[in-house]
N, CA, C and O atoms as a GROMACS GRO file, in nm:
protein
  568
    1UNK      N    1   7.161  -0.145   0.548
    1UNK     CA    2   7.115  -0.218   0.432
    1UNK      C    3   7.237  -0.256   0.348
    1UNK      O    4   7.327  -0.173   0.332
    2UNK      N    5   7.244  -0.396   0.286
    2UNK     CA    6   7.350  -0.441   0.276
    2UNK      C    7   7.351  -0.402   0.112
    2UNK      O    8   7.249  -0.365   0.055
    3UNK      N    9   7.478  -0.416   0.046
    3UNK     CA   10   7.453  -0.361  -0.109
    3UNK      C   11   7.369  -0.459  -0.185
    3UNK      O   12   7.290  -0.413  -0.268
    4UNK      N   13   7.378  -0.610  -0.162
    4UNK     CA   14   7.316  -0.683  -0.228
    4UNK      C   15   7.155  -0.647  -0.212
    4UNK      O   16   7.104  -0.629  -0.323
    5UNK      N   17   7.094  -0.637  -0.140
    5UNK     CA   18   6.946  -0.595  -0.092
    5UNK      C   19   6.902  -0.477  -0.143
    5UNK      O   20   6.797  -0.468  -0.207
    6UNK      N   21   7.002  -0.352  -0.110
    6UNK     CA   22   7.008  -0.231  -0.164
    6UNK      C   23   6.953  -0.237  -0.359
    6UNK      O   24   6.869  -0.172  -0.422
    7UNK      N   25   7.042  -0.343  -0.396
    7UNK     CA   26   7.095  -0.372  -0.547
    7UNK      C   27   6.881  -0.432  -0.600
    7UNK      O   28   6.789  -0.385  -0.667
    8UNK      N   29   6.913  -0.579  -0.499
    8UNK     CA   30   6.730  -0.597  -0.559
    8UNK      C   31   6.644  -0.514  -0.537
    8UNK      O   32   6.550  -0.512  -0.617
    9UNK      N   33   6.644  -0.437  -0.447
    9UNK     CA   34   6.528  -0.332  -0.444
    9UNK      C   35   6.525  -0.212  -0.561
    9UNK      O   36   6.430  -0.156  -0.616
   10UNK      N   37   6.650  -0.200  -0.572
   10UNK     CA   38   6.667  -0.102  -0.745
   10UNK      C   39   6.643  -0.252  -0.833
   10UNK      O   40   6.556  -0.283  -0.751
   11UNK      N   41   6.644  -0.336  -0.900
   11UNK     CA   42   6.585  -0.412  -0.983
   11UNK      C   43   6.462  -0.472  -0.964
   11UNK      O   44   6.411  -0.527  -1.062
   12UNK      N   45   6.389  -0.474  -0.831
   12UNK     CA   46   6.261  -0.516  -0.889
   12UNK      C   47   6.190  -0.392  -0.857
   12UNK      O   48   6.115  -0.385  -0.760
   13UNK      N   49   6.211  -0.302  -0.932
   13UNK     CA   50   6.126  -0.147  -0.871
   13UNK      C   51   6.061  -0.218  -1.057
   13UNK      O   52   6.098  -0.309  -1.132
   14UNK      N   53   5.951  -0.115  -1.061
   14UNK     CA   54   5.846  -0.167  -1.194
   14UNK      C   55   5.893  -0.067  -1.304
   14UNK      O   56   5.847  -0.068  -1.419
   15UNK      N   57   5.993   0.024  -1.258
   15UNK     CA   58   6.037   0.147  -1.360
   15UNK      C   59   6.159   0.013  -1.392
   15UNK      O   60   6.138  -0.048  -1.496
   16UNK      N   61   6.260  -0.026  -1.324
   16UNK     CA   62   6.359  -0.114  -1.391
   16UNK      C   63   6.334  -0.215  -1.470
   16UNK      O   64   6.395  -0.235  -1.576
   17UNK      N   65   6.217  -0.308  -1.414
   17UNK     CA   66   6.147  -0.406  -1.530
   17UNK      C   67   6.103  -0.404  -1.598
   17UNK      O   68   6.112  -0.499  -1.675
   18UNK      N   69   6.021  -0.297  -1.627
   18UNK     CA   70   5.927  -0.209  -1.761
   18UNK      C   71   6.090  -0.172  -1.859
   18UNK      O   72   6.073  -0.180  -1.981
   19UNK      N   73   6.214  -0.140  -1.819
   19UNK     CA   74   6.248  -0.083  -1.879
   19UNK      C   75   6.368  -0.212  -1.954
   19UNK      O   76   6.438  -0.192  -2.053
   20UNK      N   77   6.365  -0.288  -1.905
   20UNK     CA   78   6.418  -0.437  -1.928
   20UNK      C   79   6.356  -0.489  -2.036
   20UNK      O   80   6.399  -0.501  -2.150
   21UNK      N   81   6.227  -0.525  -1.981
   21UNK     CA   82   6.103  -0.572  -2.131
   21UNK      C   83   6.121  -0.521  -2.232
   21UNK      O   84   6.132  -0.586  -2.336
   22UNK      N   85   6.130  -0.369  -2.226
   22UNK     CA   86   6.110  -0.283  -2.340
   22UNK      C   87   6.257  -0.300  -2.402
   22UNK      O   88   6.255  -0.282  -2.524
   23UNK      N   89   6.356  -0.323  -2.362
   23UNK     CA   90   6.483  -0.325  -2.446
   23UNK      C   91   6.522  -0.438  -2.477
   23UNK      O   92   6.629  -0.444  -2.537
   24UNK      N   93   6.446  -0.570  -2.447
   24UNK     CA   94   6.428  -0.699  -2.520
   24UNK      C   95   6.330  -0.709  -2.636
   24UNK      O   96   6.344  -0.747  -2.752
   25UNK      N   97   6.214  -0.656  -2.561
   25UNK     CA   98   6.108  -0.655  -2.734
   25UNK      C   99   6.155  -0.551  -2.831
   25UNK      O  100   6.125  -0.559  -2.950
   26UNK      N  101   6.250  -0.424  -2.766
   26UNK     CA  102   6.257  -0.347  -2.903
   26UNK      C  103   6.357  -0.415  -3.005
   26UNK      O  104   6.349  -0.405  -3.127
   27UNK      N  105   6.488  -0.510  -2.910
   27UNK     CA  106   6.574  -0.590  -2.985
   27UNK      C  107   6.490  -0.698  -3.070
   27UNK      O  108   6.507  -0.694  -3.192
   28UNK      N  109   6.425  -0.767  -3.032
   28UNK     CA  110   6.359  -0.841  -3.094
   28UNK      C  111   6.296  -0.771  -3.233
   28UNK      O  112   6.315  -0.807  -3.350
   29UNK      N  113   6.208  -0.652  -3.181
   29UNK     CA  114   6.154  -0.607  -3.282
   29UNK      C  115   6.259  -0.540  -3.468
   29UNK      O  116   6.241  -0.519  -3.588
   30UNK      N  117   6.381  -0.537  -3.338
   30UNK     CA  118   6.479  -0.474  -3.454
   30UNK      C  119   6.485  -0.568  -3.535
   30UNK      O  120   6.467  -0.552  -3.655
   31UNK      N  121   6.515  -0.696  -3.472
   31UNK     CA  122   6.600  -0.818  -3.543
   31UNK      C  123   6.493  -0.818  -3.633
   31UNK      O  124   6.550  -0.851  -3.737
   32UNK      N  125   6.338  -0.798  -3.669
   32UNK     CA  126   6.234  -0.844  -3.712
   32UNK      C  127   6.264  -0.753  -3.808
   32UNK      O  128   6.300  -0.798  -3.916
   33UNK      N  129   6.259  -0.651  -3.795
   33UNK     CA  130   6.283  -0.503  -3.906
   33UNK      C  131   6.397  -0.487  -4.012
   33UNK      O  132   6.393  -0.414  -4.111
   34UNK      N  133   6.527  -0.593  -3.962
   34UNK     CA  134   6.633  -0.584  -4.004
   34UNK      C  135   6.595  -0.686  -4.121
   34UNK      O  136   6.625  -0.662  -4.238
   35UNK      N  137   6.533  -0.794  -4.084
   35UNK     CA  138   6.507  -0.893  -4.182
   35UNK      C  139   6.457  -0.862  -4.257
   35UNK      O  140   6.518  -0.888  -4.360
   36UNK      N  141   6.302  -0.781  -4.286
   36UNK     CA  142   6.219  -0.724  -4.341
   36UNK      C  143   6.345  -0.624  -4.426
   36UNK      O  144   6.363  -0.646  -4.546
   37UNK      N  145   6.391  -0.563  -4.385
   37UNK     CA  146   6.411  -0.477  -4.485
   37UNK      C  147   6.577  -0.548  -4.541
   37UNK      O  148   6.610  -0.504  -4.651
   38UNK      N  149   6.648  -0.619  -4.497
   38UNK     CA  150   6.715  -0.691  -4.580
   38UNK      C  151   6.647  -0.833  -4.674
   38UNK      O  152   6.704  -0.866  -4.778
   39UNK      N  153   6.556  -0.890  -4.637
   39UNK     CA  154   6.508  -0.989  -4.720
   39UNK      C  155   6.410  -0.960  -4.806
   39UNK      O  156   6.385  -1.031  -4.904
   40UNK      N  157   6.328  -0.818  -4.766
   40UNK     CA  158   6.242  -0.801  -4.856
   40UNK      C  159   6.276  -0.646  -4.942
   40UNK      O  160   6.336  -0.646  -5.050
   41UNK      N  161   6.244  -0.560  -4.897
   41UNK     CA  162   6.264  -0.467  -4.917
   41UNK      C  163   6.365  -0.443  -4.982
   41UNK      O  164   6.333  -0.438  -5.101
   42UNK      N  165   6.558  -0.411  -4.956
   42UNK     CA  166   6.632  -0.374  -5.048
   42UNK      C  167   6.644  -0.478  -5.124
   42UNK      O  168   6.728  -0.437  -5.204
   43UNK      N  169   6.614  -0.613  -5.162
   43UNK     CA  170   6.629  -0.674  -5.332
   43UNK      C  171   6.514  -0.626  -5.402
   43UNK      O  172   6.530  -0.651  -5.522
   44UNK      N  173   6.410  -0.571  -5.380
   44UNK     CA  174   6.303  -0.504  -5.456
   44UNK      C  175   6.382  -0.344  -5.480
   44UNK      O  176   6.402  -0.297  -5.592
   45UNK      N  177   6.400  -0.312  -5.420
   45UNK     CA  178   6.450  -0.155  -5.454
   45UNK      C  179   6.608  -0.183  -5.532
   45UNK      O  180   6.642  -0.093  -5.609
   46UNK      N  181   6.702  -0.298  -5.516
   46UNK     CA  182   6.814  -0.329  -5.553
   46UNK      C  183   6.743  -0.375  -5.742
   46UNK      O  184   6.800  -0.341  -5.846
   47UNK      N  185   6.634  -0.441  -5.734
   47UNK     CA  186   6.572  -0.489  -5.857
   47UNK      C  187   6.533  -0.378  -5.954
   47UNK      O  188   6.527  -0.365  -6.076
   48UNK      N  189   6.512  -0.312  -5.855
   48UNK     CA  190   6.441  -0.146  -5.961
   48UNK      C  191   6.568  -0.064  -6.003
   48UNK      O  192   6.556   0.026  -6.086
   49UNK      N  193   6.675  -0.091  -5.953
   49UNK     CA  194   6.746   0.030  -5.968
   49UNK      C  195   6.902  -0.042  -6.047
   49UNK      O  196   7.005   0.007  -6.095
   50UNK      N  197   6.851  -0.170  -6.028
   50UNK     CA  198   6.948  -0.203  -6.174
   50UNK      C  199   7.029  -0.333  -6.196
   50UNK      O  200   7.115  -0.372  -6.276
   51UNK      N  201   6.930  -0.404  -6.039
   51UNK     CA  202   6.962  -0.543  -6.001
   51UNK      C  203   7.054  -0.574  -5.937
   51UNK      O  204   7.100  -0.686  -5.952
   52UNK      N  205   7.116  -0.473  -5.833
   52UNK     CA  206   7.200  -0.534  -5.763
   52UNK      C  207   7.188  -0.516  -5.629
   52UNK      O  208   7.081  -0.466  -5.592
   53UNK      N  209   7.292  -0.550  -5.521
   53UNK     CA  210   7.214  -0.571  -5.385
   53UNK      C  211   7.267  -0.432  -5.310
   53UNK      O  212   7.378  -0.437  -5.259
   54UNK      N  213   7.206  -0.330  -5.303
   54UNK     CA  214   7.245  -0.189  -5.250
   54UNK      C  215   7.295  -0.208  -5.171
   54UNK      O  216   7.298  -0.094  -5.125
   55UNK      N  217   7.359  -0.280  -5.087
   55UNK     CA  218   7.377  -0.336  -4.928
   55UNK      C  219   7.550  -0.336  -5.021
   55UNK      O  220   7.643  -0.259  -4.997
   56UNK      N  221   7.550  -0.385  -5.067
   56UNK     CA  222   7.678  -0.409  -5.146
   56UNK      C  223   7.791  -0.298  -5.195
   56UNK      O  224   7.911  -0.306  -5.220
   57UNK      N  225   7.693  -0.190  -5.196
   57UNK     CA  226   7.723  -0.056  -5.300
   57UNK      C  227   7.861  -0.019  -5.203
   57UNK      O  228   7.880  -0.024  -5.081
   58UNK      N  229   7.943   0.017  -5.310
   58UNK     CA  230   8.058   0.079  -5.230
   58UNK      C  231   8.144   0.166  -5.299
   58UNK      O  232   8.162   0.121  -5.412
   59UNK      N  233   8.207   0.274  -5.279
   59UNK     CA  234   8.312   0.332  -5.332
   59UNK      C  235   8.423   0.259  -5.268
   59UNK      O  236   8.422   0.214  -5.153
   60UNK      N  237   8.544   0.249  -5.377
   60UNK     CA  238   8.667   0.200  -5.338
   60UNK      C  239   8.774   0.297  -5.306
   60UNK      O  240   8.833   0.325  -5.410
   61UNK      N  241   8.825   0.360  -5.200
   61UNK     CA  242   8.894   0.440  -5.132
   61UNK      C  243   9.030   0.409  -5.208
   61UNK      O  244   9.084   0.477  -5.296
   62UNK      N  245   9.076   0.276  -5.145
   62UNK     CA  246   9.211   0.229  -5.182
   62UNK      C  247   9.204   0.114  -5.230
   62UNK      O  248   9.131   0.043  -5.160
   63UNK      N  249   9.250   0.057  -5.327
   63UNK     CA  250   9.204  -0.057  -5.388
   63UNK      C  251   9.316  -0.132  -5.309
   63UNK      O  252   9.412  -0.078  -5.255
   64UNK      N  253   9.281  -0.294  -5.311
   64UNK     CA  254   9.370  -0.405  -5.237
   64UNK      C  255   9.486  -0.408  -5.301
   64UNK      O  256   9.511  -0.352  -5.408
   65UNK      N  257   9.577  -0.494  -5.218
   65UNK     CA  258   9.741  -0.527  -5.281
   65UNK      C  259   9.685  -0.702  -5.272
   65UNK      O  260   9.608  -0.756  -5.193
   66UNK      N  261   9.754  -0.751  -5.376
   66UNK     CA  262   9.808  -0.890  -5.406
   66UNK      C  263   9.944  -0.900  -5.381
   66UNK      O  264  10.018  -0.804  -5.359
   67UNK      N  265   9.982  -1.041  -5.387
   67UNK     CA  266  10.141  -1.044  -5.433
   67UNK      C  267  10.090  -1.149  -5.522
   67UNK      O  268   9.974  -1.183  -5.543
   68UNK      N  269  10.249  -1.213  -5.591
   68UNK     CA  270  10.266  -1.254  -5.769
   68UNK      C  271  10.121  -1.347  -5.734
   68UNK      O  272  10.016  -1.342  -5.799
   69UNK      N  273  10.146  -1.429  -5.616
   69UNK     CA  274  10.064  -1.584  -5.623
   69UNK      C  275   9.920  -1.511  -5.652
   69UNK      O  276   9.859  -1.578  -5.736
   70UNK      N  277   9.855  -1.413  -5.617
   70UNK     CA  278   9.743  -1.362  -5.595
   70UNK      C  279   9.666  -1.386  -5.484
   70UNK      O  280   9.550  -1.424  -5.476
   71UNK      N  281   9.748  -1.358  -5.398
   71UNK     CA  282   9.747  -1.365  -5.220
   71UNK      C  283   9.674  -1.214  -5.170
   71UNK      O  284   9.754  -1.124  -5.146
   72UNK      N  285   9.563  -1.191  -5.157
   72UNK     CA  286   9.506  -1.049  -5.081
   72UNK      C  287   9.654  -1.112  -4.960
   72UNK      O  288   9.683  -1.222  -4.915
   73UNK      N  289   9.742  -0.903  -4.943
   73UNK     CA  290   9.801  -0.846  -4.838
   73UNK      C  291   9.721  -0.792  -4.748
   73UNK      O  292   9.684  -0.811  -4.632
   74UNK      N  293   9.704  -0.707  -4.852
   74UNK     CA  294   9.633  -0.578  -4.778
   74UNK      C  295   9.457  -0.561  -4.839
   74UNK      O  296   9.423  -0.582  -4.955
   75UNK      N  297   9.389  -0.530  -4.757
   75UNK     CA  298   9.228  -0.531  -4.802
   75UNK      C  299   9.168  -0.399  -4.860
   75UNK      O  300   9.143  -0.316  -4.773
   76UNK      N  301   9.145  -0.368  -4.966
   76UNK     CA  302   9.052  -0.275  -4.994
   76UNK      C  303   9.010  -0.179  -4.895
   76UNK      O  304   8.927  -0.222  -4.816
   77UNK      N  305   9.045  -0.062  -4.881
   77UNK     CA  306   8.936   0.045  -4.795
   77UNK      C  307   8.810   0.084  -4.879
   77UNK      O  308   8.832   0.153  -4.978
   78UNK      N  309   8.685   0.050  -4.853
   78UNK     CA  310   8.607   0.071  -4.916
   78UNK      C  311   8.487   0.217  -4.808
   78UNK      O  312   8.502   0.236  -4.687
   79UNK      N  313   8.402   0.280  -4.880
   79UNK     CA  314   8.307   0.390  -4.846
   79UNK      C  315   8.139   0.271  -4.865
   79UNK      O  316   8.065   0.272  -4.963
   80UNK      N  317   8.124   0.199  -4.761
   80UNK     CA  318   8.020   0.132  -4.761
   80UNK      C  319   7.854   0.248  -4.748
   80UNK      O  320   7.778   0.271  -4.654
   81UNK      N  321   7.856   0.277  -4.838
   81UNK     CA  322   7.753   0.385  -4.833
   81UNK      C  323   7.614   0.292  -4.909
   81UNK      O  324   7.512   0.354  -4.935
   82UNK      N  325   7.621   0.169  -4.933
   82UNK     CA  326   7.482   0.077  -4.971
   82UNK      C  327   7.455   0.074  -4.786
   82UNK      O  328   7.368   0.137  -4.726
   83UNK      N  329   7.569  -0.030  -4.722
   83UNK     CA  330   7.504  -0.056  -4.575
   83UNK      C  331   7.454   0.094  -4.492
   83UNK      O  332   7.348   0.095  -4.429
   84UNK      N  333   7.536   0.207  -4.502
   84UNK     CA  334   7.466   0.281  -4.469
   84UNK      C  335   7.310   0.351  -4.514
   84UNK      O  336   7.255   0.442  -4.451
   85UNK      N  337   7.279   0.315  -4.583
   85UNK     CA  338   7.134   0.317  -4.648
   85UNK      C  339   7.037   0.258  -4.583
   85UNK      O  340   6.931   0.292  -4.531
   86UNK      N  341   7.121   0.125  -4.604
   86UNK     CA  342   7.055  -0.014  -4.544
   86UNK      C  343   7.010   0.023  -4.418
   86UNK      O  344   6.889   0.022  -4.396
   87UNK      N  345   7.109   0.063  -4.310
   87UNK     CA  346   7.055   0.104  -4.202
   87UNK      C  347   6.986   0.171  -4.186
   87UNK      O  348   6.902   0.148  -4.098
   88UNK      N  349   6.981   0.309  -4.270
   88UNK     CA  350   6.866   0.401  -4.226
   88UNK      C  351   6.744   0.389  -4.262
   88UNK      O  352   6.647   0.455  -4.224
   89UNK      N  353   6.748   0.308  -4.333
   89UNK     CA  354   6.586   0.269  -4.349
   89UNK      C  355   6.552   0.203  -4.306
   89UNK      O  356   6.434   0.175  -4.328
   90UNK      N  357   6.668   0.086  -4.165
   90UNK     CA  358   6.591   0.012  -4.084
   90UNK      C  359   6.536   0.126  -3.996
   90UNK      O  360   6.413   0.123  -3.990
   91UNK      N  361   6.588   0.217  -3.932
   91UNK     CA  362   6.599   0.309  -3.822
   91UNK      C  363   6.446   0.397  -3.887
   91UNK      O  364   6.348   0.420  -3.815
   92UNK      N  365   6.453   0.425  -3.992
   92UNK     CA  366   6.294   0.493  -4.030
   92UNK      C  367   6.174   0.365  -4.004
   92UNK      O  368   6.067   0.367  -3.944
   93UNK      N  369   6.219   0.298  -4.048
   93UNK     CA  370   6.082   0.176  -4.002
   93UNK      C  371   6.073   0.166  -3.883
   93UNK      O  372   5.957   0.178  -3.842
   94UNK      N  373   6.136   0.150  -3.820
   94UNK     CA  374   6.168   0.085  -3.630
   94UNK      C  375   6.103   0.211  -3.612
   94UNK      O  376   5.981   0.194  -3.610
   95UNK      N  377   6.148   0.369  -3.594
   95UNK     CA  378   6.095   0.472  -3.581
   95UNK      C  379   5.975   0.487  -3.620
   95UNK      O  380   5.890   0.531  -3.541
   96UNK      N  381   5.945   0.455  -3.744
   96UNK     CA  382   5.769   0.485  -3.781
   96UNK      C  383   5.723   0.403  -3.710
   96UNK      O  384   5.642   0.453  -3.631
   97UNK      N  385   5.738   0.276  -3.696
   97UNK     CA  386   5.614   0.142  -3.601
   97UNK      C  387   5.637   0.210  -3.436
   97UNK      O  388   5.550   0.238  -3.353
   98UNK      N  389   5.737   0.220  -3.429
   98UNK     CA  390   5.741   0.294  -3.258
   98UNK      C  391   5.600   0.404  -3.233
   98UNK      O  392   5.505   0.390  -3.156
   99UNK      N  393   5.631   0.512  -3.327
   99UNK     CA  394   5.545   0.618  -3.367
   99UNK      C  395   5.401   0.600  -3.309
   99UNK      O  396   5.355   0.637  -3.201
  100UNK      N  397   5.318   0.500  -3.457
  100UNK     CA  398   5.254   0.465  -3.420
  100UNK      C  399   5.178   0.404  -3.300
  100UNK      O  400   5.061   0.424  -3.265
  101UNK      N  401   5.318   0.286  -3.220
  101UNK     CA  402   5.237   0.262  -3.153
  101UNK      C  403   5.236   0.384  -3.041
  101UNK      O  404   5.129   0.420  -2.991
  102UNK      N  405   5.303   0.416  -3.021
  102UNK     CA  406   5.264   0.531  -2.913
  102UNK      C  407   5.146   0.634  -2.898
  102UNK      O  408   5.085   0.682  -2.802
  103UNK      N  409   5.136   0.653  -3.104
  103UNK     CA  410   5.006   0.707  -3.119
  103UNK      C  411   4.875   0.636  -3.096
  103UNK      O  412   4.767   0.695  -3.093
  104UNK      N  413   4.887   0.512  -3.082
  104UNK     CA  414   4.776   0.463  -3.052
  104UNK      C  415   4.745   0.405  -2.935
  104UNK      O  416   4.638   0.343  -2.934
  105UNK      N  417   4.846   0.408  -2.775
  105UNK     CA  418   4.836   0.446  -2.681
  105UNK      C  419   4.803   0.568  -2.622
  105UNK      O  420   4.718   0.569  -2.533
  106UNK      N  421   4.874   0.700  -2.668
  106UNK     CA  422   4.748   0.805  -2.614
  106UNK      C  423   4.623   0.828  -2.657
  106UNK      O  424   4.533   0.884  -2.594
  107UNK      N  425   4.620   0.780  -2.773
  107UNK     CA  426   4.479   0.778  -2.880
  107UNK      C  427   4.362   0.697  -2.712
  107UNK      O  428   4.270   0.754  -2.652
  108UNK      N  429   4.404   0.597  -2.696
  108UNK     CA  430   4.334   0.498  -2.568
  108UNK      C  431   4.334   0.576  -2.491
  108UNK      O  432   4.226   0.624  -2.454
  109UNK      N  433   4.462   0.621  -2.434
  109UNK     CA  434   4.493   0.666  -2.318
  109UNK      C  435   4.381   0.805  -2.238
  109UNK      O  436   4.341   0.826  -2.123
  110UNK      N  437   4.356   0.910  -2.438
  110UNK     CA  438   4.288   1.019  -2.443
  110UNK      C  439   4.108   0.979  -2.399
  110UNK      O  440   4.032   1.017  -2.310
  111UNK      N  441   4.098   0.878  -2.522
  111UNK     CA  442   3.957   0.773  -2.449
  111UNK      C  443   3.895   0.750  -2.312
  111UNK      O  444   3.778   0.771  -2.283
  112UNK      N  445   4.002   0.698  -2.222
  112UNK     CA  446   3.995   0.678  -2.158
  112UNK      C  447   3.984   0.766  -2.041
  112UNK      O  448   3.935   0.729  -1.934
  113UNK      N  449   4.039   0.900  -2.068
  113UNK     CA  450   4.014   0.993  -1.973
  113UNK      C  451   3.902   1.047  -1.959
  113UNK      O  452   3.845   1.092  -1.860
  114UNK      N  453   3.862   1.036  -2.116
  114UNK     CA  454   3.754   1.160  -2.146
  114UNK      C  455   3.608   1.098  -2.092
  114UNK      O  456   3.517   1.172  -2.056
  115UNK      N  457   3.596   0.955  -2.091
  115UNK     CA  458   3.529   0.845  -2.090
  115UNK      C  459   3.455   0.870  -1.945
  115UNK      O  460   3.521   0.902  -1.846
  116UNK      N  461   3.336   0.855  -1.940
  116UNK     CA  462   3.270   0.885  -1.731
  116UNK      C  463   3.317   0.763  -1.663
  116UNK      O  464   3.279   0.656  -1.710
  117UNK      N  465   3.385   0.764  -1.574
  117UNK     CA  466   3.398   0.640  -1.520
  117UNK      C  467   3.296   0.563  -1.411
  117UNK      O  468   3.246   0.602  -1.305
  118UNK      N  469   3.289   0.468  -1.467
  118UNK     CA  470   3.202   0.404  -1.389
  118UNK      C  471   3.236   0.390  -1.238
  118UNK      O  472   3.138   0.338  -1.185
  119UNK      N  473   3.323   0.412  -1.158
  119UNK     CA  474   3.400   0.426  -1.064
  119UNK      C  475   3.335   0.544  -0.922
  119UNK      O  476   3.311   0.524  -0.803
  120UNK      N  477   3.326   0.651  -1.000
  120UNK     CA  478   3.268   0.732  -0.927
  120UNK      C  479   3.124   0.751  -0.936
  120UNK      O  480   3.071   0.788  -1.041
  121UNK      N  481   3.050   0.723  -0.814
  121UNK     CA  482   2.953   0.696  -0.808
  121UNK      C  483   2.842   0.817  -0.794
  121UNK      O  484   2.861   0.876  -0.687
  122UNK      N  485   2.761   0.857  -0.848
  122UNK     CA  486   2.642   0.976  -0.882
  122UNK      C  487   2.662   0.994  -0.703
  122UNK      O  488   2.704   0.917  -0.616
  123UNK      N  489   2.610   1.131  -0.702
  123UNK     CA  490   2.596   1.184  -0.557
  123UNK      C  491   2.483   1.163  -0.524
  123UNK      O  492   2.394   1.152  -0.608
  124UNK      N  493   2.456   1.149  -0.366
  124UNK     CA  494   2.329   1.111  -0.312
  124UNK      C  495   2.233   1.208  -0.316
  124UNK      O  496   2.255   1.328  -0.325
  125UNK      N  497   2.125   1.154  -0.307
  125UNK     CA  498   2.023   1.196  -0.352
  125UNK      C  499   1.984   1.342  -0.225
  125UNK      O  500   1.941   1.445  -0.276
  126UNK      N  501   1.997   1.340  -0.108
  126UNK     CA  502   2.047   1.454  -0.043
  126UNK      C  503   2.142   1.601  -0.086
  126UNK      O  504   2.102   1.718  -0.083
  127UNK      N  505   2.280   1.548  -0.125
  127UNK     CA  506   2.369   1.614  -0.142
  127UNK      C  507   2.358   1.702  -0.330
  127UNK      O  508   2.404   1.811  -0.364
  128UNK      N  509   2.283   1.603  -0.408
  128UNK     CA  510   2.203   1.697  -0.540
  128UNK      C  511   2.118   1.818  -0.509
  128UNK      O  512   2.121   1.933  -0.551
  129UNK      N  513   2.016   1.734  -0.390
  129UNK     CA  514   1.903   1.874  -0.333
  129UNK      C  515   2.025   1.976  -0.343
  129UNK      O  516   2.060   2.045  -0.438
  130UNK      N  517   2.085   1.964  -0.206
  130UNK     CA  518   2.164   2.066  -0.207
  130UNK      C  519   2.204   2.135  -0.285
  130UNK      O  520   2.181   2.256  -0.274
  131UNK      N  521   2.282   2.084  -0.401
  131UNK     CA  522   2.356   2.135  -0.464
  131UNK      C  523   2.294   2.242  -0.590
  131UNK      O  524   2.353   2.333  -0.648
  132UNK      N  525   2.139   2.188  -0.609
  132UNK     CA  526   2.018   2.249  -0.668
  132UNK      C  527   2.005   2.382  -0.599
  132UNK      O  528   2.006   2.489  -0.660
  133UNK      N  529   1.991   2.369  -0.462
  133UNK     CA  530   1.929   2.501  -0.404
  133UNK      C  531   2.057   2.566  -0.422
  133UNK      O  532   2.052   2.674  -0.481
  134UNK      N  533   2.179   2.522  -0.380
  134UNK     CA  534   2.300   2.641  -0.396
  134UNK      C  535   2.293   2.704  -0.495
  134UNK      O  536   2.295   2.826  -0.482
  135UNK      N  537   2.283   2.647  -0.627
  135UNK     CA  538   2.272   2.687  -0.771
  135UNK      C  539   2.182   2.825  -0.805
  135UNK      O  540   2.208   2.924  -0.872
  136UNK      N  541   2.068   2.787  -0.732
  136UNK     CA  542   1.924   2.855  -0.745
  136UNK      C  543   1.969   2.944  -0.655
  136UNK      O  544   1.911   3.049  -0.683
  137UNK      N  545   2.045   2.963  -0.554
  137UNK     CA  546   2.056   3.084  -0.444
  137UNK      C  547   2.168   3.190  -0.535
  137UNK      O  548   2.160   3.312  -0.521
  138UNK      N  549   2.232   3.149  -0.593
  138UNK     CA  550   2.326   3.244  -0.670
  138UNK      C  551   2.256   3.282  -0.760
  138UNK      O  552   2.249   3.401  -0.730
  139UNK      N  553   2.187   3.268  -0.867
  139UNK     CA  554   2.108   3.328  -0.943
  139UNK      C  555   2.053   3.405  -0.897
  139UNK      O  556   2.068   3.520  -0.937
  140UNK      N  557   1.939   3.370  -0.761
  140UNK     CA  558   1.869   3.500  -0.720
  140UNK      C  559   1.987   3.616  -0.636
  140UNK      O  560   1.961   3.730  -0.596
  141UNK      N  561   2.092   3.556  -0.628
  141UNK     CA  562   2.172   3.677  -0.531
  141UNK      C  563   2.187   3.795  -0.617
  141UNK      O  564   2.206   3.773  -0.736
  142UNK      N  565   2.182   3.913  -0.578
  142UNK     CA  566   2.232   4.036  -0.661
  142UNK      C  567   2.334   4.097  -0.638
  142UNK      O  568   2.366   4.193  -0.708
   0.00000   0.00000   0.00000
């Protein structure tokens, strides 16, 4: 078996494509989450807390160099601790909606087990007798 053949049979297995989908819609879903909580979310919490854009927030480590003209040399080291915020409350949202949905796949999943399936079909009307008299023979056994 040649490597190329070897190679498609590991990519179209349904564990590699399931796992493809899922790391396009979760990107997608991020990009969706990232927006949400940069377009909506931190200017409402930036509004409450004193109007400015938390994303922004920074301690200044080392402040920048100029020269005379007022030419940035050297750049500011800054402690971006707004974007780190920023992020973790994308990562709690992405995490909570994940959550959920998972909870509401075994929630189905549990349904569905517990559920009679229409699939298996009642036993014949022979094989009940039977299973009547077996029933009834253990009771009377001593």
């Amino acid at each position: 078996m040649s490597m190329m053949s070897e190679f498609r049979e590991f990519a179209m297995k349904g564990n590699v494509l399931d796992l493809a989908i899922g790391v396009v819609i979760g990107a997608a879903f991020g990009k969706i989450v990232t927006a949400l909580v940069d377009g909506i979310i931190m200017p409402l919490i930036g509004m409450v807390i004193g109007g400015f854009d938390l994303s922004e927030a920074a301690v200044v480590l080392k402040a920048g160099q100029f020269d005379a003209a007022g030419r940035e040399i050297a750049a500011p080291v800054l402690l971006k601790y707004g974007l780190f915020l920023q992020n973790t409350l994308d990562f709690i949202i992405i995490a909570f909606a994940i959550f959920m949905v998972v909870k509401a796949v075994n929630r189905l999943r549990r349904k569905q087990e517990e559920s009679p399936s229409a699939d298996d079909p009642a036993p014949a009307a022979d094989v009940a007798l039977l299973t009547e008299i077996r029933d009834l023979l253990r009771v009377r056994a001593p």
